[in-house]
N, C-alpha and C positions, 0 to 999 in steps of 0.2 A: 631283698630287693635287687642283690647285685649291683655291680658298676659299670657306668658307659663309660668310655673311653674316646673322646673326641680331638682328632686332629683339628689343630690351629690352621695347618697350612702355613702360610707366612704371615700371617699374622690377622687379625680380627676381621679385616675385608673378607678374611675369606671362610668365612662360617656361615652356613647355611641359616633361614631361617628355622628350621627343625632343629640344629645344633642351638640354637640362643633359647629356645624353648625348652632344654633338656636342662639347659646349666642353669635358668633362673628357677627350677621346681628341686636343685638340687640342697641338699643336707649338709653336706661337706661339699670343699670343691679344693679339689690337689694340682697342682702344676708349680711349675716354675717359677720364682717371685716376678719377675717378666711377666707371664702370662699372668699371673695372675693379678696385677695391676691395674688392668682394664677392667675388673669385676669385682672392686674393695667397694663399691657405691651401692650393691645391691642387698648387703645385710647378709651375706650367706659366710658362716664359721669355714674357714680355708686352713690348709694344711700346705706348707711349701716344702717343696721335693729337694730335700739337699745331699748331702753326702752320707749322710748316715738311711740309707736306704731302706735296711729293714725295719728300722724305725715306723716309716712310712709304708711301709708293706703290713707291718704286724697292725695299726691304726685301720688301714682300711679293713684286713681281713675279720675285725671283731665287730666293726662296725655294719658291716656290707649285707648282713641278713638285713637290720632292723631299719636302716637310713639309706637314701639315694647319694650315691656317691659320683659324683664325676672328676674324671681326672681328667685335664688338658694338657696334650701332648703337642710339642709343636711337630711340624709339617706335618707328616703320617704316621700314626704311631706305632706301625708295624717294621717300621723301615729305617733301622737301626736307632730302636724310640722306645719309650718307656712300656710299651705295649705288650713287646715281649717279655719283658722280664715279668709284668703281671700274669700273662700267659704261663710264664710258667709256674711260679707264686701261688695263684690264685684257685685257678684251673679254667679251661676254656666256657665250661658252661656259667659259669657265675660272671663271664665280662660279655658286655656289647659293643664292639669298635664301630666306632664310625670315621672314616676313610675322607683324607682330603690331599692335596698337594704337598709332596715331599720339595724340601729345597733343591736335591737332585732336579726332579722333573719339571721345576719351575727353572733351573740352569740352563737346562738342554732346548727348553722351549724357547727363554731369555737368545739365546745364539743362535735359537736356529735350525738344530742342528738334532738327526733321529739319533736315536739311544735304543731301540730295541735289540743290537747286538752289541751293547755297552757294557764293561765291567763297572759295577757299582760298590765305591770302598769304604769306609768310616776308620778315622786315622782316632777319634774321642777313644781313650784308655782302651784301646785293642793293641795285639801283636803287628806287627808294622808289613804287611804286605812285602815280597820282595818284586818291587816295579817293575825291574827288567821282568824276569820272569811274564808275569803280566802283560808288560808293552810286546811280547813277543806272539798271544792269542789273540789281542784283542786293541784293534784300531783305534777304541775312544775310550779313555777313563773316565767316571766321574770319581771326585773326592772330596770327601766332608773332611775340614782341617780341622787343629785346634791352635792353641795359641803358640802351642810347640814345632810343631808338624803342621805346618803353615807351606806357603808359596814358594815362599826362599827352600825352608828343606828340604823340600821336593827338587826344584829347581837343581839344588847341591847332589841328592842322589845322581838325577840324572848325569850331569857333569862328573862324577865320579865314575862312572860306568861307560863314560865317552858313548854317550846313545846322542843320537843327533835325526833330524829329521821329524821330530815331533815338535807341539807347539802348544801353549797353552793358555787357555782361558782363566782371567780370574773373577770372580764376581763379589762383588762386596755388597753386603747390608743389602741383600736381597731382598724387597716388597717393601723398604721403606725411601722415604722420600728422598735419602741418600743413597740409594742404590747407584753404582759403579761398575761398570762392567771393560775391561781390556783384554786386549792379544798382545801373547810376548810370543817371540821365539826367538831370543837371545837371551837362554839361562844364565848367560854367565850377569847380565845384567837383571834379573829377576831375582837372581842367590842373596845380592846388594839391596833391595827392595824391601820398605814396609807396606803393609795392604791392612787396612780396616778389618777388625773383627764383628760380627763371624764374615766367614766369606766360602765360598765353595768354589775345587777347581776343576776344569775340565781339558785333560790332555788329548790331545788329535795327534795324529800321528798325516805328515803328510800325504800316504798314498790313500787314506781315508775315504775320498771320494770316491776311488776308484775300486772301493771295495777289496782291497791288499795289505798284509798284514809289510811293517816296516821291518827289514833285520834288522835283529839285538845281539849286540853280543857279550860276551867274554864268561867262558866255563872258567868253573870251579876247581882246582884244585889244592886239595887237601893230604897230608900226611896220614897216617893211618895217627898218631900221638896227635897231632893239631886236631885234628874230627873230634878225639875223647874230647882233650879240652874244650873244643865249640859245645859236647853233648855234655860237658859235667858242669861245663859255667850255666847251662839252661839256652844256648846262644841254638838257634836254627844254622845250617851250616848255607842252606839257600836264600840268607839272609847276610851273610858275607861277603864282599865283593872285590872282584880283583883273584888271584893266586898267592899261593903259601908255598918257601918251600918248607924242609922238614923241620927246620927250626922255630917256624911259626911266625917269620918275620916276613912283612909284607911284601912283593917282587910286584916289578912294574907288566903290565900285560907283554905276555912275549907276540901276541898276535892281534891283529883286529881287522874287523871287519867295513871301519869306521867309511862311511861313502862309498860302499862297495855290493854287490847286488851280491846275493846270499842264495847258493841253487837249493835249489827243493831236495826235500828228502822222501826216499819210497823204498819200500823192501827189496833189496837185491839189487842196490847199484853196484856198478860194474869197480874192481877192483883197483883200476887207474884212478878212479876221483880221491881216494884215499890214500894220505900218507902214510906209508909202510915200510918192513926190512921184508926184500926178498922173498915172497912165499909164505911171509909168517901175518897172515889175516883168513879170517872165514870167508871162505868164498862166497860169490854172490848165491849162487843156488841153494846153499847150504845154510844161509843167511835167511833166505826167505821161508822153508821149510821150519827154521828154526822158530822164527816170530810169530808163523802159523803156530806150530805147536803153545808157543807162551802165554797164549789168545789174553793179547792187551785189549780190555773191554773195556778198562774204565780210564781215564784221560787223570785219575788222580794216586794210579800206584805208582809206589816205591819200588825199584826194578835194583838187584844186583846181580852186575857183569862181572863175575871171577875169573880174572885171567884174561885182563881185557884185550892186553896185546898191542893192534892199533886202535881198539877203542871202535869199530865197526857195526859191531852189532850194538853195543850202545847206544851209538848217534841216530841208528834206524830207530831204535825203541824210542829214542825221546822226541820223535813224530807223534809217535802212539799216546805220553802219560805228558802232555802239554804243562798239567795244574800239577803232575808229581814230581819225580825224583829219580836219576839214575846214577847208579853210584860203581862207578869203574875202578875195578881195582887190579893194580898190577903191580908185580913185583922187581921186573926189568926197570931200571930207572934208565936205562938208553929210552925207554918205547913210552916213557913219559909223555915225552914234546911231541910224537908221535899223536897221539888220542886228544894232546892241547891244541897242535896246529890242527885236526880234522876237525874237534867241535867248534873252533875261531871260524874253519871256513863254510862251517854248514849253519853258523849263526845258531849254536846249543846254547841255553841259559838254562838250564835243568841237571848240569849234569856235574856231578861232582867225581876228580879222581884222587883216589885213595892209592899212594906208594906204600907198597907192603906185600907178604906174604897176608895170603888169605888167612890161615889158620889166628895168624895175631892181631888182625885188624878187625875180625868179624864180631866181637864182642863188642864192639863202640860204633855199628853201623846201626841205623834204623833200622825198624822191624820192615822185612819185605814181603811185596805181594808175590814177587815173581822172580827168580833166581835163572841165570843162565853163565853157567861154568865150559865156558871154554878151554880152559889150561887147567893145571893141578900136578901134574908129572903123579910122583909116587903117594903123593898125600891126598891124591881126588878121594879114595875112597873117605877118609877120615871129614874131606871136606863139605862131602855129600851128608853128611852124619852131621856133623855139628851143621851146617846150614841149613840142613830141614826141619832140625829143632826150631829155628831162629822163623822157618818159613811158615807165615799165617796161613790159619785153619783155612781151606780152599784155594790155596795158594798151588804154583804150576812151579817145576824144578826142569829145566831140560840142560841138559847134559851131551856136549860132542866129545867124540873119540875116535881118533882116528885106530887105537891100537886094541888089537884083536882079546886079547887077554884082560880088557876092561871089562867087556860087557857083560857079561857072567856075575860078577861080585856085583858092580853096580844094580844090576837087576833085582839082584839079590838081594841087596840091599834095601833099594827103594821098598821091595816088595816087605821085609823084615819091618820098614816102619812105616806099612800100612798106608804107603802111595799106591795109585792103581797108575801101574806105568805100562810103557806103549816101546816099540823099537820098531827105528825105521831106519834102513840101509840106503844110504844114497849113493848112487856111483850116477856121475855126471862127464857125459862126453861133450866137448867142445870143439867146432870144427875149424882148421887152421889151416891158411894158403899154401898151396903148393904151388911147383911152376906151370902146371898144365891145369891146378883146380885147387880142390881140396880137398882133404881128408880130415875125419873125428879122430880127436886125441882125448885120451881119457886120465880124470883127475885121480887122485887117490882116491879109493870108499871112504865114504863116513858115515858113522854110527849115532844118531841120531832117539838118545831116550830120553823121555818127558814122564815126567810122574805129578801126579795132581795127589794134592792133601787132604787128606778126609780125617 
């Protein structure tokens, strides 16, 4: 007979007549000792959804040929709700959802306030979003709390990450006759605060109205030995906040952005916005040629910058992978503060730097989509080899060189493990004042190979 699957919404008001008609012809009826409350007066044998889930999974699945089974989910049950998990469980042809009001979209309507370019989050037993990141694409959060990861928590992330300019909605006991709904924007006084359960909240970020994303800041940095440790304790490393140095002990932000307008980032900005040593960055033309080549399509890969130097083409790509991950690694510790101060000033929340030789740290980075090796000296070739192992199947490798005696083995190379590589020569004139005009002055060539994975 299958099973329907009917959203509550916020609670009994809001079920259709066609929904009350489904659940009084039902055999079993599953939900939440909650929901199921309102329907112990009708005679029908209930099943309540507890922790022991397969339990309740493995009951409907023997029953669900012979008996009509309903399960009530509250709001929607598609939308971070019991729905999916029967979805996957069950299979889709054997369930029939029927769709009502998520407390999300009953929030947003509560305030006011559109949501169709909204991040929608659920903190109930999932991996803990890292907010900055987040508050950095997207002007309005919604967020499903729990009794853990509540208002104050939230409220304390933010406050740990000195983000400021955002505000927040709470709503409490949504659709019942205590419902509660406040605006804070004084976290430090929300961190101190108890707020009724359940509740859901919703962050704004002030230039909201104007359709403008607020800057967020303060990048990552990581030791190549602290990274292992975040990757062997099971810890996300974009999920840490603040800087490390090599000892793994916490440092206070050496930069911020805090009240300060944040300029935009685009392929081939000009060499002066960037903190640098003398001559030692990718130039802007060579910069943009390069990010061509990396062709960042998807807003959620893992990029590493070998040899990041100032950290330049980094800060460009993490325009590109908003939802991923760019991982800078350098083994200069002078050019450290260097890649810290430009991602503080271009408001980076995605980008993590790794102090190290490439060769020793590559083994404890994330698997990457997209590999871009600026430096290397005498061990490029080796680092070309071990990193394209590391590089996902359809993954892009580009590679600069200024020195003439690279290009031949590198080639070579890529081609040996079955990359279909490209070379492209860049020689770039720039014109520069004279006393009666000006004249083109020309930069070093650069050697420009990308190899894609097959």
């Amino acid at each position: 007979m299958g099973v329907d699957i009917i959203g509550m919404g916020l609670g009994g008001d809001d079920l259709t007549h066609r929904h009350q008609q489904i659940i009084h012809r039902a055999d079993l009826l599953v939900g939440g000792d909650r929901l199921l409350e309102g329907f112990r007066d009708l005679g029908i044998e209930t099943l309540a959804i507890s922790t022991d889930i397969v339990r309740v999974v493995e009951t409907v699945r023997k029953r669900m040929e012979a008996e009509r089974i309903v399960v009530l989910a509250s709001g929607d049950p598609l939308f971070f709700g019991i729905g999916s998990t029967l979805v996957r469980e069950l299979g889709k042809e054997n369930l029939t959802i029927h769709p009502n009001v998520s407390s999300l979209a009953a929030a947003f309507s509560a305030i006011r306030e559109p949501w169709q370019d909204a991040r929608l989050l659920s903190l109930h037993g999932r991996e803990v979003p890292d907010l900055v990141s987040v508050l950095k694409t997207h002007a309005r959060v919604g967020i499903l709390t729990d009794q853990t990861r509540n208002p104050g928590w939230i409220a304390k992330i933010l406050l740990e990450n000195q983000i400021t300019g955002v505000g927040m909605w709470v709503l409490e006991r949504l659709g019942t006759p205590n419902q509660t709904i406040s605006w804070h924007d004084e976290m430090a006084r929300v961190a101190e605060m108890t707020f009724a359960m359940p509740n859901v909240v919703v962050l704004k970020q002030a230039s909201a109205d104007k359709g403008q994303d607020s800057p967020m800041s303060e990048n990552r940095d990581f030791s190549g030995e602290t990274f292992k440790q975040a990757m062997d304790t099971g810890g996300q490393v974009d999920q840490m906040h603040g800087t490390m140095d090599s000892s793994g002990e916490a440092l206070k932000p050496t930069s911020s952005t805090k009240g300060a307008a944040v300029p935009p980032i685009w392929p081939g900005m000009p060499d002066e916005l960037f903190v640098h040593e003398k001559g030692l960055i990718t130039k802007a033309e060579v910069r943009s040629i390069s990010l061509s080549k990396l062709k960042l399509v998807s807003p959620g890969f893992t990029v590493w910058d070998l040899g990041a130097g100032s950290g330049s083409v980094g800060i460009e790509v993490s325009a590109f992978v908003p939802r991923g991950r760019v991982v800078a690694v350098e083994k200069n510790e002078n050019r450290l503060a260097d890649i810290r101060a430009n991602g503080a000033r271009f408001g980076v929340t995605n980008l993590t730097v790794v102090h190290g030789n490439s060769l020793d740290v590559m083994d404890h980075l994330p698997d990457p989509d997209r590999i871009f090796i600026g430096g290397g000296g005498k061990d490029l070739v080796t680092i070309i080899r071990r990193a394209g192992k590391r590089l996902k199947t359809g993954g892009v490798m580009v590679v600069n060189t200024v020195l003439i005696q690279n290009m031949e083995p590198v080639l070579a190379l890529l081609n040996e493990m079955g990359f279909q590589s490209q070379l492209v020569q860049v020689q770039v004139s720039k014109s520069t004042s004279m006393p009666v005009g000006e004249r083109l002055e020309a930069l070093n060539p650069v050697w420009v190979i990308s190899g894609e994975k097959f």
